[in-house]
ZASE-987764 format. One line per 10 residues: number of its first residue (from 1); their letters; for each residue z, x, y of C-alpha. Coordinates in nm, 4 decimals. Example, Ala and Ser with C-alpha at 12.3 -4.5 7.8 and 13.67 -1.06 7.14 Angstrom:
ZASE-987764
1 = as = 0.7800:1.2300:-0.4500  0.7140:1.3670:-0.1060
end
This chain:
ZASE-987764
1 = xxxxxxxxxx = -3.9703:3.4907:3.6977  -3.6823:3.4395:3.4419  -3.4394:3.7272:3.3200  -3.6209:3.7149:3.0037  -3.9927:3.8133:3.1606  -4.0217:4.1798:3.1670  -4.2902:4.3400:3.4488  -4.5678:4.4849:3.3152  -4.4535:4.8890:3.3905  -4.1329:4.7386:3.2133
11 = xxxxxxxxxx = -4.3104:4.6498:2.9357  -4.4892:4.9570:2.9244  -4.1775:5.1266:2.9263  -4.0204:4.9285:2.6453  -4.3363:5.0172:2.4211  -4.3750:5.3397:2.4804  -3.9486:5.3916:2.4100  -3.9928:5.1780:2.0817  -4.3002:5.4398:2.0113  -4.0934:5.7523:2.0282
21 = xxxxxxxxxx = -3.8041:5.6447:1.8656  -4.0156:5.5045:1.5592  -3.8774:5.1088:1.6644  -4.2017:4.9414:1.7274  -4.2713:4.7626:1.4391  -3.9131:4.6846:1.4066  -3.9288:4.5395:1.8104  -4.2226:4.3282:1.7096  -4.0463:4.1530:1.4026  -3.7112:4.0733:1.6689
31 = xxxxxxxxxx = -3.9097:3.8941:1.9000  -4.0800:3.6674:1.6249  -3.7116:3.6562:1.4921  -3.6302:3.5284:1.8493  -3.9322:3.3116:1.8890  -3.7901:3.1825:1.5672  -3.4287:3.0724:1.6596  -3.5689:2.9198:1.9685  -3.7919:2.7383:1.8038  -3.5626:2.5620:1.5607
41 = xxxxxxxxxx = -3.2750:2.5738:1.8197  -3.5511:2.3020:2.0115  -3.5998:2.1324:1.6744  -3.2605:2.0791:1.6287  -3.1799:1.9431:1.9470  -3.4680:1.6402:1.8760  -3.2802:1.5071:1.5906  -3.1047:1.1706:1.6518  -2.7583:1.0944:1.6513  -2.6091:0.7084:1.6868
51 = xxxxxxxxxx = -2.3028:0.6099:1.5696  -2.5319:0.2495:1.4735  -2.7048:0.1924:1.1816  -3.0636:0.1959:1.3074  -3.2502:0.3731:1.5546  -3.3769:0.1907:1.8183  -3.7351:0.1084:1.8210  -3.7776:0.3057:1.5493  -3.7982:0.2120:1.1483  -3.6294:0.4439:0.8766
61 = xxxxxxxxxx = -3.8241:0.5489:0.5859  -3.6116:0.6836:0.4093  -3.2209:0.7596:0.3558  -3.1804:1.0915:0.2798  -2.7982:1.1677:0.2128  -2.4589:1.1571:0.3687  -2.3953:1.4787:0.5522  -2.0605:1.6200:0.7195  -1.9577:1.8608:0.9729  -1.6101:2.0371:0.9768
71 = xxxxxxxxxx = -1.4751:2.2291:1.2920  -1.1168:2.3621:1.3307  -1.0250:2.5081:1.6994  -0.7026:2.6568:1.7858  -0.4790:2.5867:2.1094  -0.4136:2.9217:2.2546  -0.0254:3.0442:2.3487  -0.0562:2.8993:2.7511  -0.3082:2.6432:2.6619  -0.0278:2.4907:2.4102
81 = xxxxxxxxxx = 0.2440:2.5668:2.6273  0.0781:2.3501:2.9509  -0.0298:2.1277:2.7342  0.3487:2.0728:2.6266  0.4532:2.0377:3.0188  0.1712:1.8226:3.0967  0.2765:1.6089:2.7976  0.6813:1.6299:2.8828  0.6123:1.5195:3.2498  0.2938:1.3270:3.2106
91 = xxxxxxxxxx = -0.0232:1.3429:3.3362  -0.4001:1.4177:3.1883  -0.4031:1.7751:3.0056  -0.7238:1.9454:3.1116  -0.7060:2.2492:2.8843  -0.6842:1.9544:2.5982  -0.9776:1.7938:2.6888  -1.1853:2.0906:2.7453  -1.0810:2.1777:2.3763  -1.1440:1.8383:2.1675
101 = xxxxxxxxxx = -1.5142:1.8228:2.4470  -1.6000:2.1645:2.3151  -1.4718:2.0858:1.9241  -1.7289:1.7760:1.9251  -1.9757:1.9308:2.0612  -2.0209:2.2524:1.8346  -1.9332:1.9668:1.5230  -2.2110:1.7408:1.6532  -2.4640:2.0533:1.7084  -2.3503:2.1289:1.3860
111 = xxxxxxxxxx = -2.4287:1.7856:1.2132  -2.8145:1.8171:1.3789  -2.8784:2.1522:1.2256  -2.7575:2.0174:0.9086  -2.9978:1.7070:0.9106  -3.2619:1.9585:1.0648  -3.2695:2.1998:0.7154  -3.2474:1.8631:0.4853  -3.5742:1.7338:0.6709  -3.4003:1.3990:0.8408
121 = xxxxxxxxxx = -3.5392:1.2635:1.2122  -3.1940:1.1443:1.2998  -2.8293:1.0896:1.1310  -2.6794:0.7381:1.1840  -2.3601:0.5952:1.1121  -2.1873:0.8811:1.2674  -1.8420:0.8618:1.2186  -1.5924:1.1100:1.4333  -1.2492:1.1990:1.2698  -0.9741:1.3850:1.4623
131 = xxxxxxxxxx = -0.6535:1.5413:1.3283  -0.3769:1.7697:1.4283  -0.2318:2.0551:1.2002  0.0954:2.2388:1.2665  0.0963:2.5367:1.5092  -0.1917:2.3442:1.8042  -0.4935:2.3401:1.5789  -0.7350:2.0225:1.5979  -0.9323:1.9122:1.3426  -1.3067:1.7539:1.3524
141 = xxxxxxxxxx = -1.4764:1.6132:1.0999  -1.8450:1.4427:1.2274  -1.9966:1.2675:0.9062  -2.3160:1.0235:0.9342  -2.6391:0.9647:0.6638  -2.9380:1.2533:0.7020  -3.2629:0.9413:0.7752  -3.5857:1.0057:0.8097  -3.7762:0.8024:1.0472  -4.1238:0.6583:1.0063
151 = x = -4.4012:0.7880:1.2125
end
C-alpha cells in the first residue's frame, strides 16, 4: 500500500470530517485537481527531447515553433565559498555540479511542459546555453523547435 492509499475507516473518517465542516464538495474537486497534475505531469514527461534534428524512427509532421526555457539559480554563501577553495586548490566542485545538474534539469522539464501546452510530440535541435552573472548566479537557457510527430 502506498502513502497515498487511505484504509477504508480512514476514508470514512476523511468523509465524514469534510461533511461536518461543509468541505466535501470542495475535497472532491482537489482530488480531480490532483488526478489532473498527475496526469499532465505523465504527459509531459513523454515528450521527446534530442539535441538532433530528427527523431529516430519516427517522421515529423509538422514544425510547430521554436520554444525556449530560461532558469537562473543562485550559489549560496558556503556553496560559493567551497566552490572558491575547490577552485584555488583544484579539484572537482561537487556543490557546482549538483547546481548546473539541478539548473538543466528543471530548464529541460521546463522546455517539455512548454512543447506539452503548444501540442508538439518532441522538441529537437535542443540547444543548451550556460552563463555566469556577478555575485555566483548561473544562467540556463534550453531552446529547441516544438515538432509534432506523425502517428
Amino acid at each position: 500500500m502506498s502513502d497515498e492509499e487511505l484504509t477504508p475507516r480512514e476514508q470514512e473518517e476523511l468523509e465524514e470530517l469534510a461533511l461536518r465542516t461543509g468541505q466535501h464538495g470542495e475535497l472532491e474537486i482537489q482530488e480531480e485537481e490532483v488526478q489532473k497534475k498527475v496526469e499532465r505531469d505523465i504527459n509531459v514527461e513523454k515528450v521527446i527531447l534530442t539535441t538532433a534534428y530528427v527523431v529516430s524512427n519516427r517522421e515529423i509532421d509538422h514544425e510547430i515553433e521554436v520554444i525556449t526555457s530560461e532558469c537562473v539559480y543562485g550559489m549560496n554563501v558556503f556553496r560559493d565559498f567551497f566552490a572558491g577553495a575547490r577552485n584555488f586548490f583544484g579539484g572537482r566542485s561537487d556543490a557546482t555540479q549538483k547546481v548546473l545538474s539541478d539548473l538543466r534539469e528543471t530548464c529541460l522539464y521546463e522546455l517539455k511542459a512548454l512543447a506539452y501546452n503548444k501540442g508538439a510530440d518532441a522538441v529537437i535541435a535542443i540547444d543548451l546555453d550556460y552563463s555566469e552573472f556577478s555575485g555566483g548566479m548561473l544562467f540556463l537557457v534550453a531552446s529547441g523547435t516544438a515538432v509534432k510527430l506523425k502517428e
